[in-house]
C-alpha positions as CSV (number, residue, x, y, z in Angstrom):
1,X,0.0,0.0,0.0
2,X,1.4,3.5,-0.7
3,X,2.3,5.6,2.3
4,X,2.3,9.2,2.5
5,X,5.4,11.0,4.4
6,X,7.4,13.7,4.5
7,X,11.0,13.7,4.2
8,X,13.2,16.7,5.5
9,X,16.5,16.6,4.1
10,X,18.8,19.6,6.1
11,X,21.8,21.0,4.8
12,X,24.2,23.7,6.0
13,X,24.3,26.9,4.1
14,X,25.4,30.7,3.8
15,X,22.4,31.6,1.1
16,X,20.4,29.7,-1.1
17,X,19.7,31.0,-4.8
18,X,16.4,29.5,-6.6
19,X,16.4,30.0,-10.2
20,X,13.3,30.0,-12.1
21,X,14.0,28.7,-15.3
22,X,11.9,27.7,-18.6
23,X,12.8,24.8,-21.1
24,X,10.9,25.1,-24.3
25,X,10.8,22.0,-26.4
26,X,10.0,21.9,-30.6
27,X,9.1,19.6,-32.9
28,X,10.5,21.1,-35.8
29,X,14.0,21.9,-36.5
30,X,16.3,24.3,-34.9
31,X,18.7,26.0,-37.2
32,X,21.6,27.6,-35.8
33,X,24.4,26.0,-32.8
34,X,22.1,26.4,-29.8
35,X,24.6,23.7,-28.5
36,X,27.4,26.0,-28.4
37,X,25.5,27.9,-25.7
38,X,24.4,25.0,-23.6
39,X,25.0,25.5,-20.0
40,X,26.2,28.9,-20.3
41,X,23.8,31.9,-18.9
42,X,22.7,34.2,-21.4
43,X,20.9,37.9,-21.3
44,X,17.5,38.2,-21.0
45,X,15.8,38.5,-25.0
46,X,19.4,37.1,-26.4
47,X,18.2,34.7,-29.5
48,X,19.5,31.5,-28.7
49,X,18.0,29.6,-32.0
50,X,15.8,29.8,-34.9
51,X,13.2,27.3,-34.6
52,X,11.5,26.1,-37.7
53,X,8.3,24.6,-37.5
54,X,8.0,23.7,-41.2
55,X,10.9,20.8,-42.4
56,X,10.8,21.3,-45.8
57,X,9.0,24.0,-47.3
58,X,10.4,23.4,-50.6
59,X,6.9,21.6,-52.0
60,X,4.9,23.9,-50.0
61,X,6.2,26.7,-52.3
62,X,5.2,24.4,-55.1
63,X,1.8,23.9,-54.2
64,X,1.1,27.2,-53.4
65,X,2.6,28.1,-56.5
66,X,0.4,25.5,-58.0
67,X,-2.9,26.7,-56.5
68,X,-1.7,30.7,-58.1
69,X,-1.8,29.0,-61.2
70,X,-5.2,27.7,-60.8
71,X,-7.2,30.6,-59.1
72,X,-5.6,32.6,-62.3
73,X,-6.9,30.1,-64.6
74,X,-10.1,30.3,-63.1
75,X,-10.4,33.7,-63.0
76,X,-10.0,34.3,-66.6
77,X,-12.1,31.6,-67.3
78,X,-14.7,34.1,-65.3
79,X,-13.8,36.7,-67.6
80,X,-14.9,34.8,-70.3
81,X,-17.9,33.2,-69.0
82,X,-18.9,36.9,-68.8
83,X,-18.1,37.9,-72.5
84,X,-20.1,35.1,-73.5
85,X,-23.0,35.9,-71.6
86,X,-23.3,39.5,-73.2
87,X,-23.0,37.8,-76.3
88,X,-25.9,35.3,-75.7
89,X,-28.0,38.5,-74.9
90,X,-26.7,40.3,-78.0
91,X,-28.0,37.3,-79.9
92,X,-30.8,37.0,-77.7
93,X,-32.1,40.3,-78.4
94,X,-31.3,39.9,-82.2
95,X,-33.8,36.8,-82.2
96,X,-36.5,39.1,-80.7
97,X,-36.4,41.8,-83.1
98,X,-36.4,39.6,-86.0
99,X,-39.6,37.3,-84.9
100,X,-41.0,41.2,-84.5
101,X,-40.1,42.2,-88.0
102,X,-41.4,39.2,-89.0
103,X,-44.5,39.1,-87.5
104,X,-45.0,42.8,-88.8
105,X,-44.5,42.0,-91.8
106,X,-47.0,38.9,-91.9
């Protein structure tokens, strides 16, 4: 069965100095020699390392560059949609006065 206890452990001492320190893991990469500076103190706001989030970013580029392509594509294609629409209505309206002209005429 587990026992619950408290343990004292004394020591003699001129001062005692508590730190209060932070350790930040990543999953990423880190680019730079942030081993150079293990162990060592450092200033507050000194930069240590670059961390990089992203491993390769090399076929991100290309699928962004990729998708550019496409909403341009798509956009013209837009464009077009649009010229041909005023044409229908061109023609549209050309059919109308005819069958008028025609049925004037008759």
């Amino acid at each position: 069965m587990p026992e619950q206890d408290i343990l004292i452990k004394s020591i003699e001492t001129q001062g005692i100095l508590i730190k209060s320190e932070k350790v930040y893991t990543t999953v990423g990469g880190i680019d730079g020699n942030a081993q150079k500076l293990e162990g060592k103190r450092v200033p507050v706001g000194y930069k240590v390392a670059n961390v990089s989030l992203l491993r390769d970013v090399s076929g991100l580029k290309e699928e962004l560059k990729e998708i550019e392509d496409t909403i341009n594509i798509l956009s013209k294609s837009d464009k077009e949609l649009e010229l041909f629409e005023k044409d229908k209505m061109k023609v549209q309206e050309s059919q109308e006065n005819l069958v008028k002209t025609l049925q004037e005429k008759n």
